[in-house]
C-alpha positions as a printed Julia matrix, in Angstrom:
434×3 Matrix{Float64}:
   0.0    0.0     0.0
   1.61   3.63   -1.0
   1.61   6.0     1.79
  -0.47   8.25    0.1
  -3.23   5.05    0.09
  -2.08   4.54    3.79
  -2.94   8.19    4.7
  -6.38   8.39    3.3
  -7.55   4.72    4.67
  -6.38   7.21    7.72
  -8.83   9.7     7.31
 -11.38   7.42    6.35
 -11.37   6.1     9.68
 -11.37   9.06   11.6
 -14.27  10.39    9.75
 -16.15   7.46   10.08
 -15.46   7.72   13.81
 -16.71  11.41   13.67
 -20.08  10.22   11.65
 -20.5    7.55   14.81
 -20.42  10.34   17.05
 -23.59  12.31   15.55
 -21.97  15.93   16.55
 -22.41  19.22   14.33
 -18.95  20.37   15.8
 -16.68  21.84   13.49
 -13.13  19.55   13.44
 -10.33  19.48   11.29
  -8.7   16.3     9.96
  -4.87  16.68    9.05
  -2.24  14.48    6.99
   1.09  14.84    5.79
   1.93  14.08    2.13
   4.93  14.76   -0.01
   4.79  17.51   -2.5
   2.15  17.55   -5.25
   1.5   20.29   -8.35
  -0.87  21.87   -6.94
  -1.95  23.22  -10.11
  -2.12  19.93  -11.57
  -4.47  18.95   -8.32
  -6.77  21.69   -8.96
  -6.72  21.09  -12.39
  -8.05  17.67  -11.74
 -10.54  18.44   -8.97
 -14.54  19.26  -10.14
 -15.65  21.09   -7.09
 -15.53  24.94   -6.58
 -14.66  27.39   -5.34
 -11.15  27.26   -5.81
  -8.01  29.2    -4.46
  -4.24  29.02   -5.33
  -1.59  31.57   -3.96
   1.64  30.91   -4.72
   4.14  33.12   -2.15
   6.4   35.76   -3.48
   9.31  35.85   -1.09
   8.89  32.22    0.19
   9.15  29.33   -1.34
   5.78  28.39    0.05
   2.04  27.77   -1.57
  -0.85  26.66   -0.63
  -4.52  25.24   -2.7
  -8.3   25.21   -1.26
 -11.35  23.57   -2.27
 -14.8   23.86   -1.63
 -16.19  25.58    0.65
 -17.15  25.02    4.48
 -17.79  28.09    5.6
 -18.36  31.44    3.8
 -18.45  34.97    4.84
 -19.08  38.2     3.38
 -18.73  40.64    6.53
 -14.96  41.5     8.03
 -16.04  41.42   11.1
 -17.22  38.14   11.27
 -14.55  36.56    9.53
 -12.34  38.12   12.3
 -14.44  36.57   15.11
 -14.11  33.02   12.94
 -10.81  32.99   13.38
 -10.09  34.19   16.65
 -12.62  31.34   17.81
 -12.01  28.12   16.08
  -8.3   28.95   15.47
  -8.89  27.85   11.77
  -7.14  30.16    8.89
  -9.56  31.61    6.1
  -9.01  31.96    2.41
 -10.17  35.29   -0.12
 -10.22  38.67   -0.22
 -11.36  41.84   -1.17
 -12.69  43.18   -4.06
 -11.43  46.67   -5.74
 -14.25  48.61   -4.27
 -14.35  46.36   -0.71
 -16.51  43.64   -1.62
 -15.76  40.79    0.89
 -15.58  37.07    0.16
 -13.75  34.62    2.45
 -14.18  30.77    2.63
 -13.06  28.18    5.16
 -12.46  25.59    2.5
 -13.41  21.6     2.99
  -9.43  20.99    1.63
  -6.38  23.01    2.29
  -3.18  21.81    1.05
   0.02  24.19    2.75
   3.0   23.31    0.66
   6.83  24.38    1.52
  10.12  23.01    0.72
   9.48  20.1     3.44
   5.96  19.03    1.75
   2.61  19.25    2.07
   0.01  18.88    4.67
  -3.55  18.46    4.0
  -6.42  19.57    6.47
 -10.21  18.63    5.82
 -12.54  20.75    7.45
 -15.9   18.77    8.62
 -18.49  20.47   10.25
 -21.44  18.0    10.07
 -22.74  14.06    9.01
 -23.59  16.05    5.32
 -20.22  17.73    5.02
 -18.25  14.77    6.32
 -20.05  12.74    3.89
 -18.99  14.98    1.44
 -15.17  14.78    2.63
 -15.51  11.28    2.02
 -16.48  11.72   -1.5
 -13.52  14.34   -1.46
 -11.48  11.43   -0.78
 -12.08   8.9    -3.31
 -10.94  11.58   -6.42
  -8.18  13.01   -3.94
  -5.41  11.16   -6.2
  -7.09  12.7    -9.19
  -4.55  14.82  -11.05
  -4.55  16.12  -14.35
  -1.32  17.01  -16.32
  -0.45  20.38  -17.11
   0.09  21.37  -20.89
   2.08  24.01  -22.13
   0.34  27.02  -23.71
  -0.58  27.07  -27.12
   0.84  30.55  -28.83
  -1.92  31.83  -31.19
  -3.28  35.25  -32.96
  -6.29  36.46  -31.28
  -9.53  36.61  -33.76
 -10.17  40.01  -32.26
  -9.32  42.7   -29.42
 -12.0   45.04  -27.97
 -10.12  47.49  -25.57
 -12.53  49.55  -23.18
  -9.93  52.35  -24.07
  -7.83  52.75  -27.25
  -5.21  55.01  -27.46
  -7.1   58.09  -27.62
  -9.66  57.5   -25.38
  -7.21  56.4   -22.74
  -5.77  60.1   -23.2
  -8.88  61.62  -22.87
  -9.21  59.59  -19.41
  -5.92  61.02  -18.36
  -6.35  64.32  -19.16
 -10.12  63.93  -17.72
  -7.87  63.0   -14.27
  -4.98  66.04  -14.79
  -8.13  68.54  -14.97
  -9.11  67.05  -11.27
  -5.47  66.97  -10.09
  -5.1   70.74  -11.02
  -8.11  71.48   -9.41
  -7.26  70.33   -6.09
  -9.55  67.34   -5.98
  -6.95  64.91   -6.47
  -3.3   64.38   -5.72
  -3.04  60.68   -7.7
  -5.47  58.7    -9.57
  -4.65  55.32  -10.85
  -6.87  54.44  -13.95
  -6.8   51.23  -15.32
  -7.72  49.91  -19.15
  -9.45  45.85  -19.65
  -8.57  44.37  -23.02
 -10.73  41.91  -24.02
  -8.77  39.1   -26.59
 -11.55  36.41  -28.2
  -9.57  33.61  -29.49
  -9.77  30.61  -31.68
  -8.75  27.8   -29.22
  -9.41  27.96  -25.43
  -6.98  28.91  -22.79
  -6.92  26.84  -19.87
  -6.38  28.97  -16.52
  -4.35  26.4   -14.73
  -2.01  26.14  -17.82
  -1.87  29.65  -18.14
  -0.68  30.79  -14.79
   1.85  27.31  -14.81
   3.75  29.29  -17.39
   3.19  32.62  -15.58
   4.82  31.18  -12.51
   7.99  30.05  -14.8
   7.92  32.97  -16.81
   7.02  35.74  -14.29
   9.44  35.44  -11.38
   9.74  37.53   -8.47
   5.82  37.73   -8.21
   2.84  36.48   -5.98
   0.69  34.09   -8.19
  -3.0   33.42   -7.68
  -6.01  31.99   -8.63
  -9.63  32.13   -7.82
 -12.53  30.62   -9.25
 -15.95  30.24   -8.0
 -16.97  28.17  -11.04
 -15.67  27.01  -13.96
 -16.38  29.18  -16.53
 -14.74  32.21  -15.23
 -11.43  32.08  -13.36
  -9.46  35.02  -11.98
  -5.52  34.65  -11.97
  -2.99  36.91  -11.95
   1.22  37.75  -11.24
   1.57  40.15   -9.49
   4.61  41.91   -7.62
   3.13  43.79   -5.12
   2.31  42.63   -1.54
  -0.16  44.04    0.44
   0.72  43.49    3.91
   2.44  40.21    5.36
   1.88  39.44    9.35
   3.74  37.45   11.86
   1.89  37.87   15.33
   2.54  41.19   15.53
   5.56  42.07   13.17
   3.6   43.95    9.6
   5.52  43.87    6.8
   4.42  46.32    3.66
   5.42  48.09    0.78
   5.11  50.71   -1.39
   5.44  49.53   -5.22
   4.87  52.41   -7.5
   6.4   54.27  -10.12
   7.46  52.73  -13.79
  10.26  52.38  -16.02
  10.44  49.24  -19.17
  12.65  46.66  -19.15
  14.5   45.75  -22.91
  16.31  42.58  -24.37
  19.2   45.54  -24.08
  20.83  45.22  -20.03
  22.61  48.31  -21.06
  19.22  50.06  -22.29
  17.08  48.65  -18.83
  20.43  49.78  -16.67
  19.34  53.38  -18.2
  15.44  52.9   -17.34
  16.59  52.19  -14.05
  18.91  55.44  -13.16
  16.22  57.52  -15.0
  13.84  55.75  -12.84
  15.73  56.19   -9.47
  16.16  59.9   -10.1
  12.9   60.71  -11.7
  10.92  63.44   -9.39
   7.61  62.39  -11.2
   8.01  58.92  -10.42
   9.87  59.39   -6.84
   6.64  61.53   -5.95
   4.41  58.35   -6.84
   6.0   56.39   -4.62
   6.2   58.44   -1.98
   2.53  59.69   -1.82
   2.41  55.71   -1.49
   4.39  55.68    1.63
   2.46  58.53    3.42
  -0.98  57.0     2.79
   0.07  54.0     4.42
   1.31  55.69    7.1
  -1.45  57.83    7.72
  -3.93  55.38    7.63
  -1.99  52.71    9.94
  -0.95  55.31   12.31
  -3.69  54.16   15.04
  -2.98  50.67   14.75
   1.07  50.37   15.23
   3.87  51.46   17.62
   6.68  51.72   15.4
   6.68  52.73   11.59
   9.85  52.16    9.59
  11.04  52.85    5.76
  13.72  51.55    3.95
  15.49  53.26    1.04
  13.64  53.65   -2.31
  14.76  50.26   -4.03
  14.06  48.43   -7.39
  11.42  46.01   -8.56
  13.26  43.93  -11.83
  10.17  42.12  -13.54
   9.82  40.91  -17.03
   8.58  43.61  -18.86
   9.1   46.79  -16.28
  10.87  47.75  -13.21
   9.19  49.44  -10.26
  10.37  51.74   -7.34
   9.62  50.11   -4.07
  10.17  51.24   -0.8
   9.75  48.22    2.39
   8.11  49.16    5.06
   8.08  47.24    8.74
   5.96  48.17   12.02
   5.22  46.83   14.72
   1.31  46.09   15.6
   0.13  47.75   18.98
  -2.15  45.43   21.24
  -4.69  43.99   20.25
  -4.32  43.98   16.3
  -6.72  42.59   13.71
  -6.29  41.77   10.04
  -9.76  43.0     9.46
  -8.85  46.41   11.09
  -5.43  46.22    9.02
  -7.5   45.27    5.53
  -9.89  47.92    6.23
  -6.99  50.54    6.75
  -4.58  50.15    4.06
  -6.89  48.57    1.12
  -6.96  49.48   -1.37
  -3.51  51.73   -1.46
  -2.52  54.72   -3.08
  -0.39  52.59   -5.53
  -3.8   51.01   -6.99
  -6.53  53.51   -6.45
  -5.27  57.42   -5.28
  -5.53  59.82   -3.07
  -7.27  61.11   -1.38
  -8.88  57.45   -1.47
 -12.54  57.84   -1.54
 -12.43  60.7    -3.93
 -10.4   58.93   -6.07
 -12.41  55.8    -6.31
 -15.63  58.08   -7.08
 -13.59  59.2   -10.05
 -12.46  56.45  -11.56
 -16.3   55.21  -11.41
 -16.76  58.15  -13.44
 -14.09  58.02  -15.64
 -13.17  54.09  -16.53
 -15.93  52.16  -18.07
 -15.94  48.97  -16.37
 -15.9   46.77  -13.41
 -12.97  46.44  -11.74
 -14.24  43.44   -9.64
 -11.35  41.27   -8.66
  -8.83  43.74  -10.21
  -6.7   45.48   -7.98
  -8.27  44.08   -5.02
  -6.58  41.67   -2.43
  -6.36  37.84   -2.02
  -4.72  36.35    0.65
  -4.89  33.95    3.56
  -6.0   35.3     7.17
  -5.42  33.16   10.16
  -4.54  33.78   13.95
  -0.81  33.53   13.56
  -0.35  34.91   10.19
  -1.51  36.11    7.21
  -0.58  37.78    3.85
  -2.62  39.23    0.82
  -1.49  40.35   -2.25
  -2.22  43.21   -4.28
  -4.0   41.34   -7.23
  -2.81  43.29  -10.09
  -1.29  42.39  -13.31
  -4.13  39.64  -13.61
  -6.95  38.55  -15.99
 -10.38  36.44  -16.36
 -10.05  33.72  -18.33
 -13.38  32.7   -19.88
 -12.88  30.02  -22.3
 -12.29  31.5   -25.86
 -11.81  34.62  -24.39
  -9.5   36.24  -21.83
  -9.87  39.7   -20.29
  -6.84  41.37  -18.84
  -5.9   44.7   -17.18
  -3.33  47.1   -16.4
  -3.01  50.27  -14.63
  -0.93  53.27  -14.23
  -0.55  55.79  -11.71
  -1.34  59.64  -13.0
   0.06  62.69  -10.96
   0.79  66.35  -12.21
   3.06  66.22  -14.75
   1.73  62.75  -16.42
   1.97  62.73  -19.96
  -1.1   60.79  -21.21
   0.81  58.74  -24.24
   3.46  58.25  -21.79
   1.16  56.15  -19.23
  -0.53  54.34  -22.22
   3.09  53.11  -23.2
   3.32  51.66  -19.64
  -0.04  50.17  -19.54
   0.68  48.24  -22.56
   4.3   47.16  -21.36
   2.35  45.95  -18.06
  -0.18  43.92  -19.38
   2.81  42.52  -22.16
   3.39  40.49  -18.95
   0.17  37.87  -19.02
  -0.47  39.0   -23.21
   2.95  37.36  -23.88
   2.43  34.28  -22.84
  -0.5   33.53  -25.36
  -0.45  35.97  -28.25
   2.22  35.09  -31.32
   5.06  37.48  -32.24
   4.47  39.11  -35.93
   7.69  39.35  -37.66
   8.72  42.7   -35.8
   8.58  40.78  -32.23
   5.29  42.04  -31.39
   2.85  40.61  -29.88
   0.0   40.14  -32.6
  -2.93  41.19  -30.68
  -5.39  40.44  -33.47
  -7.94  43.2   -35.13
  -9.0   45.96  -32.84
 -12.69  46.63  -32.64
């Protein structure tokens, strides 16, 4: 008998056991297994929702499916966790939308392996576990990405339009009504043959290093992943760890050419004054909850396709922290929405012409000990023959519109590359524009 056979005969007892018993109380069920793709898992698993997050600094990830408990209110996710001890998975939408699950199956995977918890709270939900069980094994090979020419793009803002929105935002920043605004554009690509999400962040995660990578899907037909570079916060007890991740230079095949971006970038007021109006609004807005506040020097971000200025930040938590209270504070940032916040999110309803949903919101995992969210940016829904993805750019005075639709495009080049076929200039061929 393998011991992956061994473990689940395991769990099948203690289940059984907890059937015997005839109890409602909520218990969790743990095993230790070696390392799986958890990709691969999800890819092979039929029940929803699901959630992958795949760590930026550590080489740590973790997969959940189903769904045990749900909730929709901060408050009482907070109380969840403080009571049974149990960690939560979700987030936050853009506009503060919550949605966090206590999944039935949570696989936590580091360098050491994996280990599996099942989360039973009844006879119908252990029943279901057991079910769980018998397609546990089920995996299902990932395949590389096929490379093809969209049929057709439809960009919510072309070139021009996306000028208009800027200069729309510069007439509010001279005003007074705004000091930052960070618009975002969603590309639409319908294509001939289907992308599958799980291959499509698989090559993300090789191609887009130095990044958080997630995925969230409450049913099949529309699945939210993304790579993004930017944490949120990251907690341990009560040691915070943030960031501020703004300001934009490209990256070339040339080092010598991306050695330039990056002194221009480093000594660029414009971009310098992003970042720090980053900085501040964290500050201000965690200033209740922490006794110390500190800021490193202004650093850079090397990704793919562009390079960032990022400045780390570390505090300490005062007593009795939450990550509710934290989420509430800090989300979303400067570096994703603008300042101040709630004028700047009324504007961008004004000004963009879609939902952000998902985009630029958070997704994380929240338990007692710890917990860390990402800032769930460079990302996409992939929906079959068609995938949508988006990309943002801060605007301050001085922002020269054709200038932040250059970076917008060398932004989303990130998750566009990895499907869309080079023309003979080594472009991407994006298809016809409509």
């Amino acid at each position: 008998m393998s011991y992956l056979a061994q473990a689940i005969g395991e769990l099948k007892s203690q289940i059984h056991a907890y059937l015997q018993q005839s109890t409602n109380e909520l218990v969790r069920f743990q095993v230790k297994l070696d390392k799986v793709d958890l990709l691969a898992w999800l890819k092979g698993q039929s029940a929803y929702p699901q959630f992958y997050l795949h760590f930026r600094d550590e080489p740590k990830a973790l997969a959940a499916l189903g769904e045990a408990r749900s909730f929709s209110q901060l408050n009482l996710a907070q109380e969840f966790i403080e009571e049974s001890g149990f960690p939560l998975v979700g987030g936050l939408q853009f506009q503060g939308t919550a949605q966090f699950v206590l999944p039935k199956i949570l696989v936590e995977q580091d360098e050491k392996g994996a280990l599996v918890s099942f989360f039973v709270k009844d006879e119908q939900s252990a029943n279901d576990t057991l079910a769980h069980l018998k397609t546990f094994e089920n995996l299902t090979a990932l395949s590389a990405l096929p490379k093809q020419i969209p049929l057709h793009t439809e960009p919510r803002a072309n070139e021009r339009t996306w000028c208009d929105w800027v200069n729309q935002a510069l007439v509010e920043i001279k005003s007074g009504e705004l000091t930052k605004i960070v618009l975002a554009n969603e590309t639409t690509f319908h294509l001939k043959q289907a992308i599958n999400a799980y291959d499509f962040l698989a090559e993300s995660e090789k191609q887009n290093q130095g990044c958080y990578h997630f995925l969230w899907a409450e049913h099949p037909h529309s699945v939210f992943v993304g790579s993004t570079p930017e944490r949120l916060f990251a907690r341990e007890y009560n040691l915070l760890l943030t960031e501020a991740l703004a300001g934009t230079a490209s990256v070339s095949e040339s080092e010598e050419e991306t050695q330039s971006q990056a002194n221009w970038l480093l000594n660029d007021e414009k971009n310098l004054k992003e970042n720090w109006l980053v900085v501040e609004d964290i500050s201000q807005n965690l200033r209740k909850q922490v006794e110390s506040f500190d800021v490193s020097n202004v650093e850079l971000k090397l990704l793919r396709k562009v390079q960032h200025l990022i400045r780390k930040i570390r505090a300490n938590l005062s007593a009795h922290y939450a990550d509710v209270n934290i989420l509430k504070a800090i989300h979303p940032t400067a570096a994703v929405s603008g300042l101040p916040q709630q004028q700047a999110k009324m504007s961008l309803s004004e000004i963009e012409t879609f939902d952000r949903g998902w985009y630029a919101g958070t997704l994380g995992v929240m338990s007692d000990v710890c917990s860390e969210f990402c800032v769930a940016i460079r990302s996409a829904f992939i929906e079959g023959h068609r995938i949508r993805v988006f990309a943002g750019a801060g605007i301050v005075a001085g922002s020269q519109p054709l200038e932040e639709w250059k970076e917008i495009e060398r932004k989303a080049a990130g998750l566009i590359s990895l499907f869309a076929e080079e023309n003979d200039n080594g472009e991407k061929n994006v298809g016809k524009r409509i």
